[in-house]
N, C-alpha and C positions, 0 to 999 in steps of 0.2 A: 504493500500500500504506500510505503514511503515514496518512491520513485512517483507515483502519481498526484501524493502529496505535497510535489517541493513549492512548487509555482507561487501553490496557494499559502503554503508556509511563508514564503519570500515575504509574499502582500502580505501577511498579518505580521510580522516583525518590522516592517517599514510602516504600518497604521499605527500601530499599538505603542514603537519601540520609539522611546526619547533619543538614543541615538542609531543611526545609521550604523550599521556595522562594517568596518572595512571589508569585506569581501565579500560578495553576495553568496547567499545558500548554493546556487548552481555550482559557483567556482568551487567552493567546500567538497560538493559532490561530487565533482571530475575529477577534483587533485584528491581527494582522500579519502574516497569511501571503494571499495573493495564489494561484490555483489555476487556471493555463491547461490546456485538454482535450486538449494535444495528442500525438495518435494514439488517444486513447479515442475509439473512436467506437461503443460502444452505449449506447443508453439503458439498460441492465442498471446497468453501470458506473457514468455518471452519476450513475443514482437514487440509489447505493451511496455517492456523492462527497456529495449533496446532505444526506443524513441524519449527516455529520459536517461541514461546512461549509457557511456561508449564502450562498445562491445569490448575494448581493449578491458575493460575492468569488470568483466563478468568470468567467473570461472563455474567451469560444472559441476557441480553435487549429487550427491545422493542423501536421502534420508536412512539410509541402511543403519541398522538394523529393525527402523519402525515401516520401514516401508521395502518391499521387497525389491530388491537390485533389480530385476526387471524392467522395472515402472521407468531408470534411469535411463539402462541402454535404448531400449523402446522408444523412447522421447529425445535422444542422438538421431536416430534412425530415421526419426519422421522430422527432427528438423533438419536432417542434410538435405530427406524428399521435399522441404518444403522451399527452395528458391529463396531463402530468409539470409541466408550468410552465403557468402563465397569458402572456396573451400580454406585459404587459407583464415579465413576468421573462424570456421569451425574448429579448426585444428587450435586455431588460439584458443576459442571458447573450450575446449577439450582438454587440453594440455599446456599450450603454449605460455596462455599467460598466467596461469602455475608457476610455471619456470621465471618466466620475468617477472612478477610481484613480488614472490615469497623470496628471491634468490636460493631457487633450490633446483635439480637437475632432476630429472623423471625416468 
């Protein structure tokens, strides 16, 4: 819900807030928020995640062990079918940017 809540979060701290805050919420969200998928598993969702956050900071999750590892590969599968990401941003979304966030090698 946050990601669809930034906007409007923005507008109520600029209403409400005696001062201005040097950086807007947006910038906060691109430079430092980090966004794992875990238990999102439709590309609905997704698409909905990607058009307020840059896919470069989405990594893929699983809810395992509350939810069965299926549900994640499954939801890989039909977002590669779904024309939503190119290949190489799936492969970020998958693994890539794992490796370049955390600084760790896969």
């Amino acid at each position: 819900m946050v990601p669809a809540m930034l906007d409007r979060a923005w507008a109520t701290v600029q209403k409400f807030g005696d001062d201005t805050p040097k950086r807007a919420l947006r910038e906060v969200w691109n430079e430092n928020v980090l966004v794992i998928t875990t238990g999102m598993y439709t590309v609905e969702a997704f698409s909905m995640l990607l058009k307020a956050t840059k896919v470069e900071r989405v990594m893929f999750g699983t809810d395992y062990p509350y939810d069965d590892i299926h549900c994640g590969s499954e939801f890989v599968r039909a977002l590669a079918g779904s024309g939503l990401l190119t290949q190489e941003e799936l492969e970020g979304f998958t693994w890539r940017n794992v490796e370049r966030l955390l600084g760790i090698a896969i």
